[in-house]
C-alpha positions as CSV (number, residue, x, y, z in Angstrom):
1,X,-20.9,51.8,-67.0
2,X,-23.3,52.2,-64.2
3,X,-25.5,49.8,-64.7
4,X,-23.1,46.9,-65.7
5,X,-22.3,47.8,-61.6
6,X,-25.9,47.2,-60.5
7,X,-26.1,44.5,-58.8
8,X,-22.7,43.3,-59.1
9,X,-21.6,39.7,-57.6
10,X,-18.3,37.9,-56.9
11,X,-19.7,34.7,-58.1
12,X,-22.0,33.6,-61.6
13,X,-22.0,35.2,-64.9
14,X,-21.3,38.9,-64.9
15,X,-21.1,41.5,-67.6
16,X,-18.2,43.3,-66.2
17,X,-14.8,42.4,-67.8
18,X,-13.8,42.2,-71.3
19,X,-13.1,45.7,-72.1
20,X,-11.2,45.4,-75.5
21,X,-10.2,49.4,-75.6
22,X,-7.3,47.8,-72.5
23,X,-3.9,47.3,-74.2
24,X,-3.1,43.7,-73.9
25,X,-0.1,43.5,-71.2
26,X,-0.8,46.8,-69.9
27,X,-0.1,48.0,-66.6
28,X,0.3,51.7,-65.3
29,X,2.8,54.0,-63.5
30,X,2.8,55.2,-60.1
31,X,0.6,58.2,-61.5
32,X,-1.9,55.8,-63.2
33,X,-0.4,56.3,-66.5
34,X,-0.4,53.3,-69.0
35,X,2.8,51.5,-69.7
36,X,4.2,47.9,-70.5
37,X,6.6,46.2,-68.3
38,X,9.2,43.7,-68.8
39,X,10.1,42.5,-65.1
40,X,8.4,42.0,-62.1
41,X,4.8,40.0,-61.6
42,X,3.4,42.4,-64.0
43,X,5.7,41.5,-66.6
44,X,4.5,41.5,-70.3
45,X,2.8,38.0,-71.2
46,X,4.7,36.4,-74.4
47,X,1.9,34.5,-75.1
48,X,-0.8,36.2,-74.4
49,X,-3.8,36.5,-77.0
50,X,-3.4,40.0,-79.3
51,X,-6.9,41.4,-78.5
52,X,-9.3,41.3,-75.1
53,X,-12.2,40.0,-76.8
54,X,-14.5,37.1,-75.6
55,X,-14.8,35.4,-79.0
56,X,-11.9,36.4,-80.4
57,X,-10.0,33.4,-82.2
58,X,-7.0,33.7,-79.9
59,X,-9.2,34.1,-76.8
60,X,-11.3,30.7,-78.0
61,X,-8.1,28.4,-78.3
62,X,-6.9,29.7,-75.4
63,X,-10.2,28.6,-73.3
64,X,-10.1,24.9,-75.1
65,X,-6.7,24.8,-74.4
66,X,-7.2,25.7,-70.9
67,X,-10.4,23.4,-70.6
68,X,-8.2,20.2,-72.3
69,X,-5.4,20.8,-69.8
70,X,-5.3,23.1,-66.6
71,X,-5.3,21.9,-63.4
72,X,-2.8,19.7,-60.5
73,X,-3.6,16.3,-61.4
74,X,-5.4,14.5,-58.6
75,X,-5.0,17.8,-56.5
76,X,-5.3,17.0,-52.3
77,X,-8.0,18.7,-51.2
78,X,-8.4,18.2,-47.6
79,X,-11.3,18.6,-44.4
80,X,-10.9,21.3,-42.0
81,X,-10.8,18.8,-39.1
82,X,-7.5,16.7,-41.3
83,X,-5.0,19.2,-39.5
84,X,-2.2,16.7,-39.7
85,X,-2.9,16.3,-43.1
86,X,-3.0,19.6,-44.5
87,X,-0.1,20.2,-42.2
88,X,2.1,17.5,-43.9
89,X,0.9,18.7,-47.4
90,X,1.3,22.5,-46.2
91,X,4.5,21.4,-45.4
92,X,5.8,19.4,-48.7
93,X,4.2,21.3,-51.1
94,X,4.4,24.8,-49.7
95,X,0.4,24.9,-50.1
96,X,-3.0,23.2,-49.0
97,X,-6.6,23.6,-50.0
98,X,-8.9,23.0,-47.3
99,X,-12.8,22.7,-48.5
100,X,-15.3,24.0,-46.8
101,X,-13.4,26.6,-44.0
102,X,-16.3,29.1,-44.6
103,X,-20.2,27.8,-44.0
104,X,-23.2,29.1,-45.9
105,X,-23.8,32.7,-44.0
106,X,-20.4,33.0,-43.8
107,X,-19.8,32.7,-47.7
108,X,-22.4,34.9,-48.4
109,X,-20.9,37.4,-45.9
110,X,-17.6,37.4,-47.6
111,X,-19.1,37.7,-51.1
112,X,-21.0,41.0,-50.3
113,X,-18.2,42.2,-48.8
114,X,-16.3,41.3,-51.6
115,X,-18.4,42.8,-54.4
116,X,-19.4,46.2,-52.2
117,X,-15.5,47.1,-52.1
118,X,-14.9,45.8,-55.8
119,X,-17.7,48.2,-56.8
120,X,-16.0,51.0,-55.7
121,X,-12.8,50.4,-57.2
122,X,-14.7,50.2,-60.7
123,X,-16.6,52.9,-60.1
124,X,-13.2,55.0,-61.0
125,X,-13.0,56.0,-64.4
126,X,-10.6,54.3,-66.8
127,X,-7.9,56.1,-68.9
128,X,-9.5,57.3,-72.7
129,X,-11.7,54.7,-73.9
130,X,-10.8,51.8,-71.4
131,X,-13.6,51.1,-68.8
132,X,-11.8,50.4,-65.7
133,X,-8.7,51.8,-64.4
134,X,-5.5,49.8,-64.3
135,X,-4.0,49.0,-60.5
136,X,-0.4,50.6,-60.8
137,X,2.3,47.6,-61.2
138,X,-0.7,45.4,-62.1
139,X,-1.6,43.7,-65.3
140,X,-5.3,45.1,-66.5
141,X,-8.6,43.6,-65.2
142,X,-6.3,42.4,-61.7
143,X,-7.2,44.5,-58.3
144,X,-5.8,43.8,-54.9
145,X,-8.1,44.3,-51.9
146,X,-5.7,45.7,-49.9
147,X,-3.5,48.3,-52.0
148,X,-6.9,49.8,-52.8
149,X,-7.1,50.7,-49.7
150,X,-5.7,53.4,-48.3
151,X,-4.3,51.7,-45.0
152,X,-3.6,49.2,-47.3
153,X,-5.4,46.4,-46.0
154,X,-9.1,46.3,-44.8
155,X,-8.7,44.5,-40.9
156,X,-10.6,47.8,-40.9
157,X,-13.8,46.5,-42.6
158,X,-16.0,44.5,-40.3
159,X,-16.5,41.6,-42.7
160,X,-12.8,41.0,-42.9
161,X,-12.4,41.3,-39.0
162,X,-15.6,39.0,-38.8
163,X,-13.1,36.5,-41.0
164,X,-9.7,36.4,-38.9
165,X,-10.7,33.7,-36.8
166,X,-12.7,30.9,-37.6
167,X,-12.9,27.4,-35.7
168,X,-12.0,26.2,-39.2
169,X,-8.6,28.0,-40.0
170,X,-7.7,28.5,-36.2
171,X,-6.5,24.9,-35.7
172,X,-4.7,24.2,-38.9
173,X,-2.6,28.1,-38.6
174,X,-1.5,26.7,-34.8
175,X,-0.1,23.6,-36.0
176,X,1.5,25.3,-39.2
177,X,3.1,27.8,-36.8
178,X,3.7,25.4,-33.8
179,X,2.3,27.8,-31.4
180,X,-0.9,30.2,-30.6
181,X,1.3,32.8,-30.2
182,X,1.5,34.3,-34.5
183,X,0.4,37.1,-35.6
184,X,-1.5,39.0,-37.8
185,X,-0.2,40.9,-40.6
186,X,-3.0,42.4,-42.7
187,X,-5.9,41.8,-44.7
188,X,-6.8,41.9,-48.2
189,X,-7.0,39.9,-51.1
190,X,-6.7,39.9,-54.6
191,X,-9.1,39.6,-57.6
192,X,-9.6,39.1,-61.3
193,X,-12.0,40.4,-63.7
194,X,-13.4,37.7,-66.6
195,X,-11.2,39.1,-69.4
196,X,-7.6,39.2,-67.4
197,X,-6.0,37.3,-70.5
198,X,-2.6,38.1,-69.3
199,X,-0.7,35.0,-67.3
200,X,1.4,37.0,-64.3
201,X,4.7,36.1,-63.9
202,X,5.5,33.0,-61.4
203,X,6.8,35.0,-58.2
204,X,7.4,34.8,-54.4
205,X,5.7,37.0,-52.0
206,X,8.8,37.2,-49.3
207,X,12.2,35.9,-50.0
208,X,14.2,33.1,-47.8
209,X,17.3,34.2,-46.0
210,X,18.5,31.3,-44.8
211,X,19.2,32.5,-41.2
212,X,18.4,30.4,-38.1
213,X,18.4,33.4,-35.8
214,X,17.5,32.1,-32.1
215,X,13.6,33.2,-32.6
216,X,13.6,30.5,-35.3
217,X,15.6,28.0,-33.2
218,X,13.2,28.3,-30.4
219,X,9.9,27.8,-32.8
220,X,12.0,25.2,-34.3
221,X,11.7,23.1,-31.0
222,X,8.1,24.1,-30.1
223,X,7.2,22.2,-33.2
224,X,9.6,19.0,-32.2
225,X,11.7,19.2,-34.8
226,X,15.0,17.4,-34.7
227,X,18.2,19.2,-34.0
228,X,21.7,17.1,-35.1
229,X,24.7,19.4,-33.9
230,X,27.7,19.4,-35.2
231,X,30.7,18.2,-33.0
232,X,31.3,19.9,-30.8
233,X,28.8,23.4,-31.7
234,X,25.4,24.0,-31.1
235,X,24.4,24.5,-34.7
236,X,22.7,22.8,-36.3
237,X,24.0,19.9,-38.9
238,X,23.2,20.8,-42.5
239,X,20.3,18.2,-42.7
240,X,18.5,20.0,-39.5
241,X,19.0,23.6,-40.8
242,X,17.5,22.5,-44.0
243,X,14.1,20.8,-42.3
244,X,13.8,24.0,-39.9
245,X,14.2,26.4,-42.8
246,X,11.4,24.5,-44.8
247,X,9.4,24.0,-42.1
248,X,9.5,27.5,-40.0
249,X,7.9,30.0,-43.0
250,X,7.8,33.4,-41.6
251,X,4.8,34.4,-43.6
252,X,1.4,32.3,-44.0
253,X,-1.6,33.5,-46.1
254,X,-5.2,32.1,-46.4
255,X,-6.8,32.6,-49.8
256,X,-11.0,32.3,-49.3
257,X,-12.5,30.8,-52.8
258,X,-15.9,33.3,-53.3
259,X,-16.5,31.2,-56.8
260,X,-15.5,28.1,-57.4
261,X,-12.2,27.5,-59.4
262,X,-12.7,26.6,-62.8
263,X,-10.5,25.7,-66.0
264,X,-11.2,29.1,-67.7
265,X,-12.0,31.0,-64.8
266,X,-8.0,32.3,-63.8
267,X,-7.6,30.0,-60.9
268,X,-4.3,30.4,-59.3
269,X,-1.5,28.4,-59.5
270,X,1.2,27.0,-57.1
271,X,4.4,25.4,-57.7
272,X,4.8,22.6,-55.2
273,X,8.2,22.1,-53.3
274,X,9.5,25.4,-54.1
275,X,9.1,27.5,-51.2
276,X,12.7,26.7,-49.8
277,X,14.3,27.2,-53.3
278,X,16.8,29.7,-52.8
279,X,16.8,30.5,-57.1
280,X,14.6,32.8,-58.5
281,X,11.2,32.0,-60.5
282,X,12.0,31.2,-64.1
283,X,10.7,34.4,-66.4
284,X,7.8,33.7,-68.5
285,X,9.9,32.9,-71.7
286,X,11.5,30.2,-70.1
287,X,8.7,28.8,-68.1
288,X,7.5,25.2,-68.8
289,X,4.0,24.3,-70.0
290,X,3.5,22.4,-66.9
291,X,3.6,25.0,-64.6
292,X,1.6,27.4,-66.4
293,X,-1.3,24.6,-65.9
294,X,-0.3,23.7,-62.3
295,X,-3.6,25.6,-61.0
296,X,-5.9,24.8,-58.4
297,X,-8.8,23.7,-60.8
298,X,-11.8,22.4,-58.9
299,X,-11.7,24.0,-55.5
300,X,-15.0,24.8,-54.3
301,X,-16.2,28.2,-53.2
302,X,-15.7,28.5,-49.3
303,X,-12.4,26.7,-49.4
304,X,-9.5,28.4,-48.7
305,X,-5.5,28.4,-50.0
306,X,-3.3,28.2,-46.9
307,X,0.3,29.1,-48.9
308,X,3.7,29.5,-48.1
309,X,4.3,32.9,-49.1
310,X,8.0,31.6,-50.5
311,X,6.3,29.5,-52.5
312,X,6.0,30.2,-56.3
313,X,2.7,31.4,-57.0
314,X,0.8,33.5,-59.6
315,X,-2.4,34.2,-61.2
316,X,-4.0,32.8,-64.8
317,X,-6.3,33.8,-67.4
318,X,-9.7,34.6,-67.0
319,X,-11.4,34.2,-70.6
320,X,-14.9,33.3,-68.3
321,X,-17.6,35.8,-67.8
322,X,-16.8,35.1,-64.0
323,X,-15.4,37.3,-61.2
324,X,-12.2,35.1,-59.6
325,X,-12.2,36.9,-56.5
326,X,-10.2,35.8,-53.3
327,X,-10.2,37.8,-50.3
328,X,-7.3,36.6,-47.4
329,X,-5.3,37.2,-44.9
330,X,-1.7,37.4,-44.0
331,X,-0.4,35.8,-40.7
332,X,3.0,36.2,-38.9
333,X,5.4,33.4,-37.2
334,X,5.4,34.1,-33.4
335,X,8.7,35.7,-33.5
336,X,7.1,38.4,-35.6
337,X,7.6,41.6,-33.7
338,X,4.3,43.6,-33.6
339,X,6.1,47.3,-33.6
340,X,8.2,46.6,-36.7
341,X,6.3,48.3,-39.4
342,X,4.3,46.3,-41.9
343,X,5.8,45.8,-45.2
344,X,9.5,45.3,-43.0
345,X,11.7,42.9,-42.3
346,X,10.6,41.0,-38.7
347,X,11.2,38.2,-36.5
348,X,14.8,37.5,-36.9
349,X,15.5,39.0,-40.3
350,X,14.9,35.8,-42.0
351,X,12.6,36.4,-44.7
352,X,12.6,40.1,-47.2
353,X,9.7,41.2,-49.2
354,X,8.9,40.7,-52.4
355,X,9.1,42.8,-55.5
356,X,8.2,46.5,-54.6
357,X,8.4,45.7,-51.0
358,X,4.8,44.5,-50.3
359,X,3.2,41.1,-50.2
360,X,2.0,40.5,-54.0
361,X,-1.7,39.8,-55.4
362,X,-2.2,37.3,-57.7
């Protein structure tokens, strides 16, 4: 065990992974205890291969699968200096990859950081014969950055800090939030180990209320959006409350790429137009081929995921021998109020949390 940890990297061929004494569609109590779950993001995967074994039969028609078919068709992948662009895509489909928001040194930066603070979260002991332990209320071989923490985030750790903000994401997160004036949230990120067979179940990170509470009104106009009244009130017409809801998200995340995202290598996936869907994420039994595929295949390491946190989201296999690992950061609208505890409701009550109160890993 403590050499496979020698050396480790966030990126290339790795041996850590594949530990076939891990339960397929295991997770693990609040004490760390093993035990299989039906609801939530770490719900039990239907389809899921039987056994957590590179070259298993299962595992192999899985990856051809996978290599015939994942990916967004003809995904937009823009510049860092297209900020109308990715705004407008941002905007429509409640996500946008942006190439190229970390340079060389800074890449490298990230990775280290990336694989020191992975290192010491394998470095604990797994339960019996399995290798690694299991995150509680995550699927096995899935970390996040931040709940491994104890502050539960790492602005703390001065590669993260060094990240928060860069010429490249500065521009685009002013123009998605209409002002200079957001905030940040927390900082984290979420990772998978080659051998995370398990699909997570689609989910949101925060939920959409549906108020227009005057914080929101007044970021509403900042950003020039139209405002038809109905006779005779100052609300909004139905039309107008619709555009402000989709286009004022409360919560914003950026997603940094340390590998590239490959076929087999669990890249996320994102299901466009659905962050101001006010039903819930259909459960992996009823979910449609399509959107199991509808993943982020062939963005580059040192791009980034700006998402909609509303947006339906969730992580994939990883039959590679590659670390998917994906450090971030979580970014308030300006009416966020800086003294409401993290993990609350803020700027207007118009978003809630998502399952277990927390923002969710993929």
């Amino acid at each position: 065990m403590g050499s496979e940890l020698d050396g480790l990297q966030v990126f290339g061929e790795t041996a850590v992974g594949w530990c076939a004494s891990t339960p397929v569609n295991e997770s693990a109590d609040v004490e760390g205890k093993p035990v299989l779950s039906t609801s939530s993001f770490n719900a039990s995967d239907p389809h899921a291969p039987m056994r957590r074994v590179h070259d298993d039969p299962q595992v192999c028609a899985l990856r051809e699968h996978l290599r015939a078919h994942n990916g967004i068709r003809n995904l937009e992948i823009v510049a860092p200096h297209e900020i109308e662009r990715a705004a407008r895509i941002f905007f429509r489909d409640g996500f946008v990859v942006v190439r190229d928001l970390l340079d060389a040194a800074q890449l490298a930066r990230f990775r280290d950081g990336s694989a020191r603070v992975l290192k010491d979260i394998l470095a604990i002991p797994g339960e019996g014969s399995r290798k690694y332990v299991t995150e509680t209320g995550r699927l096995p071989h899935r970390y996040s950055y931040g709940t491994a923490s104890a502050s539960r985030q790492l602005l703390h750790d001065p590669v993260w800090a060094s990240m928060l903000a860069l010429p490249t994401t500065t521009p685009i997160l002013e123009r998605i939030f209409g002002s200079q004036d957001y905030a940040v949230l927390g900082a984290g990120g979420d990772l998978c180990l080659p051998g995370a067979i398990e699909y997570q179940a689609l989910h949101a990170d925060v939920h959409e209320r549906f108020d227009l509470p005057p914080e929101r009104l007044a970021q509403a106009r900042t950003m020039g959006l139209a405002r038809t009244c109905v006779d005779g009130s100052t609300e909004p017409d139905a039309r107008s409350r619709q555009l402000i809801v989709e286009r004022t998200p409360a919560l914003v995340t950026i997603n940094f790429l340390m590998p590239d995202l490959t076929h087999e290598s669990g890249p996320i996936r994102q299901i466009p137009a659905t962050q101001g869907r006010a039903d819930p994420p259909p459960a992996q039994s009823d979910e449609p081929e399509w959107m199991r595929l509808s993943t982020l295949v062939g963005a580059k390491a040192g791009a980034g995921v700006i998402r909609d946190n509303r947006a339906w989201h969730g992580a994939t296999p990883n039959v590679s021998r590659e670390i998917r690992a994906m450090p971030k950061f979580e970014y308030g609208a300006p009416a966020h109020r800086p003294n409401t505890p993290h993990g609350a409701d803020f700027g207007g009550v118009w978003m809630s949390r998502g399952p277990g109160g927390n923002v969710v890993d993929i």
